[in-house]
N, C-alpha and C positions, 0 to 999 in steps of 0.2 A: 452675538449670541449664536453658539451651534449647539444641533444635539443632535444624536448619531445614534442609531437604535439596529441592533441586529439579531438576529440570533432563532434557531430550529423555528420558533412559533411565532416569530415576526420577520421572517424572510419570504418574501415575494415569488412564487414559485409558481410561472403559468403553463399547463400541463396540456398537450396538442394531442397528446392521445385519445384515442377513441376506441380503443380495443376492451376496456373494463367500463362498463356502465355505473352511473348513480347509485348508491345503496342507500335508504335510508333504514332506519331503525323501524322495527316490526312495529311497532306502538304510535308510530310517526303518522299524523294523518296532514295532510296537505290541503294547504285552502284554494278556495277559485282565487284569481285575481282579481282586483279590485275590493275582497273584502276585509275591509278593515280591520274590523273585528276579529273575526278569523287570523288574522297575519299579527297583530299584535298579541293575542293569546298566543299563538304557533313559536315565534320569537321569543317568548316568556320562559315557554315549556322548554324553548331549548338551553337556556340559560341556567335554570334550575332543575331539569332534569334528565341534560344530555351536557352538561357542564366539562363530561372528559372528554367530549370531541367526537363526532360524526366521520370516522376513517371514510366511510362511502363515499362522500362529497367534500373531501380534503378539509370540513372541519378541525382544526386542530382545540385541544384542552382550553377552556373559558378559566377554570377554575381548578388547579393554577396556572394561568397563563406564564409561561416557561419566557424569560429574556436573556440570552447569554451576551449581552452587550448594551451599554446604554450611557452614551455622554453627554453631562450639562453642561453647555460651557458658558458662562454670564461674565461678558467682559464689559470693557466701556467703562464711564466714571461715576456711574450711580452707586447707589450703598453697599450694592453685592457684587463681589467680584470672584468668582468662584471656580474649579475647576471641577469635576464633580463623575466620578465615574462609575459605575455598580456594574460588576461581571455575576455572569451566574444567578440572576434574581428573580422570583416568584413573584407573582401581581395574583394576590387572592382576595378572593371577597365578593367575585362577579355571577357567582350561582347561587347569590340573594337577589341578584337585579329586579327591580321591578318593571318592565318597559312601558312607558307612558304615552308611550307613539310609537308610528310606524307608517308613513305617505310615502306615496309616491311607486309602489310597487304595482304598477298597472300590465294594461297588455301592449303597451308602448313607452315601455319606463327610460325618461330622459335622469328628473331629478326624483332623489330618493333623501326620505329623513328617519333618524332613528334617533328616539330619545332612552334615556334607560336612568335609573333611581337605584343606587347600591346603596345601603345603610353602613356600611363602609368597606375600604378596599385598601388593603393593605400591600407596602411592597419590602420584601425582606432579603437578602443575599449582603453580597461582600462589595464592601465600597471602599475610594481611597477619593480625597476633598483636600484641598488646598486654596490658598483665599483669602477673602475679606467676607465679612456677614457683619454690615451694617457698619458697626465702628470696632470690629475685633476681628484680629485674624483667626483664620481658622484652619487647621491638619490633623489627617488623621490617616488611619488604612486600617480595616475589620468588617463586622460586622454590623449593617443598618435597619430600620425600619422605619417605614414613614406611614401614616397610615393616614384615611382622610374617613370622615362620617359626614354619613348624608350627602352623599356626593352624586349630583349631578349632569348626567352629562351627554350635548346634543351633540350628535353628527350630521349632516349633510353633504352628502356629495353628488356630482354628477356623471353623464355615463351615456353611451347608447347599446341599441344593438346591434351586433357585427355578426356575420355570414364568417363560420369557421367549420369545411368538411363539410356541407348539407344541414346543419342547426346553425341558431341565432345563441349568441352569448351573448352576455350584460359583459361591456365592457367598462368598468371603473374608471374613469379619466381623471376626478380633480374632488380630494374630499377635505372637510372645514369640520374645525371638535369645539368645543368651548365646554368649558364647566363650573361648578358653584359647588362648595364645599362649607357646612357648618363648626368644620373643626379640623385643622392641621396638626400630627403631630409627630414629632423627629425624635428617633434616638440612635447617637452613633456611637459603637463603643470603639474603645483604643484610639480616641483621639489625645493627640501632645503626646503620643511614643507612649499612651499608657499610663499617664500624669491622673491619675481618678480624681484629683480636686479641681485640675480645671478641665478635664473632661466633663465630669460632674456639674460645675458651674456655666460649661457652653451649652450644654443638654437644656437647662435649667432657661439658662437664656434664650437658646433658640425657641424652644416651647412658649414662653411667655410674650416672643415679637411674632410670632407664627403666621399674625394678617399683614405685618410689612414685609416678611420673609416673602411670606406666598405670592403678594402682589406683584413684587422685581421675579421672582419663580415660572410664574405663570404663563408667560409666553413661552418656556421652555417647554413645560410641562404637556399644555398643548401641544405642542411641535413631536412630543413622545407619542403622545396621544394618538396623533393624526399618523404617527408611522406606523404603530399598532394595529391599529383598527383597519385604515388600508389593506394591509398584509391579512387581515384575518379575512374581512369582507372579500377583498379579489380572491381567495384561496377559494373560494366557495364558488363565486362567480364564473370564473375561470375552469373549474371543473363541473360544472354541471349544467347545460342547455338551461336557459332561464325558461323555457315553456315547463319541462319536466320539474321545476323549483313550485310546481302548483299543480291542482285537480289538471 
């Protein structure tokens, strides 16, 4: 199983410059460290109401998180064997999030946890699948969407801080996603060259196995996950002195 994530708002960009400072947004208030409270309300606000991204502090868009690249590959001899590719695709739905946590942002931050609650997150663009799904093959090339409700989902990673120029930076070293979703659901069009009845009837199929779909998916999925959120979280980290990230 591979999966390969790229693209403007999930690429890795760590920035040594120090000639433009932090910017945050005028309405932006910043918490002391250590408080909890403060840091999970601050996180919230940014998700719902700075959702197109913080240019200041190399925030990029939450909502739509932009991916111009993204491959699932599920090989092996279990029920799904899949090749799975999406160019060009939107992930929205993340400036409902609700954030349910947030540890570990102290004034010696080693590990950090973030949890977050979207009522759902949709991913939309251009895809092309070849394969196996379950006991039927599967092709196609167009237009997809996948969308998940009540979705779940914890990150944890770890990190220290590094001496770069005269400031400390949170350096992101090693980050972990996991997630729960109350509802999967696929639709790809122009599959079979455009065939609408057994396109029509894979849609139909796929929807109706969604939790044996998701289960074999899952590790993939994650593995997107975890290269996403990486890239968005270092983007941040990386650009701005983790002291200045507080009162």
């Amino acid at each position: 199983m591979k999966v390969v994530v790229s693209g403007t708002a999930v690429t890795l960009l760590i920035v040594l410059s120090t000639s433009l400072a932090a910017q945050f947004p005028s309405d932006y208030t910043l918490c002391p460290k250590d408080d909890q409270k403060c840091i999970v309300e601050r996180i919230g606000t940014t998700f719902t109401k700075h959702s197109v991204g913080i240019p200041g502090i190399d925030l990029v868009s939450l909502d739509p998180l932009k991916i111009q690249k993204m491959d699932i590959v599920q090989g092996g001899n279990g029920p799904i064997n899949i090749v799975l590719n999406f160019k060009n695709v939107d992930l929205t739905g993340l400036s409902q999030s609700v954030v349910k946590k947030a540890n570990g942002f102290t004034a010696n931050p080693t590990k950090m946890e973030l949890g977050i609650l979207a009522p759902f997150t949709t991913l939309i663009g251009a895809y092309k699948i070849n394969g196996k799904v379950l006991i039927l093959p599967i092709q196609g090339e167009g237009r997809s969407n996948m969308t998940m409700e009540n979705i779940h989902i914890q990150l944890k990673w770890t990190g220290k801080l590094v001496d770069r120029e005269g400031k400390k930076f949170y350096q992101l070293d090693k980050l972990k996603a996991t997630f729960d979703t109350t509802r999967f659901h696929m639709h790809f069009s122009n599959l079979f060259n455009g065939d609408k009845a057994l396109g029509d009837n894979m849609n139909v199929f796929l929807n109706e196995n969604w939790q044996d779909i998701l289960k074999e998916l899952k590790p993939a999925i994650i593995d997107a996950f975890v290269k996403i959120f990486q890239s968005v979280i270092s983007g941040v980290f990386n650009k701005v002195p983790y002291d200045e990230l507080f009162q």
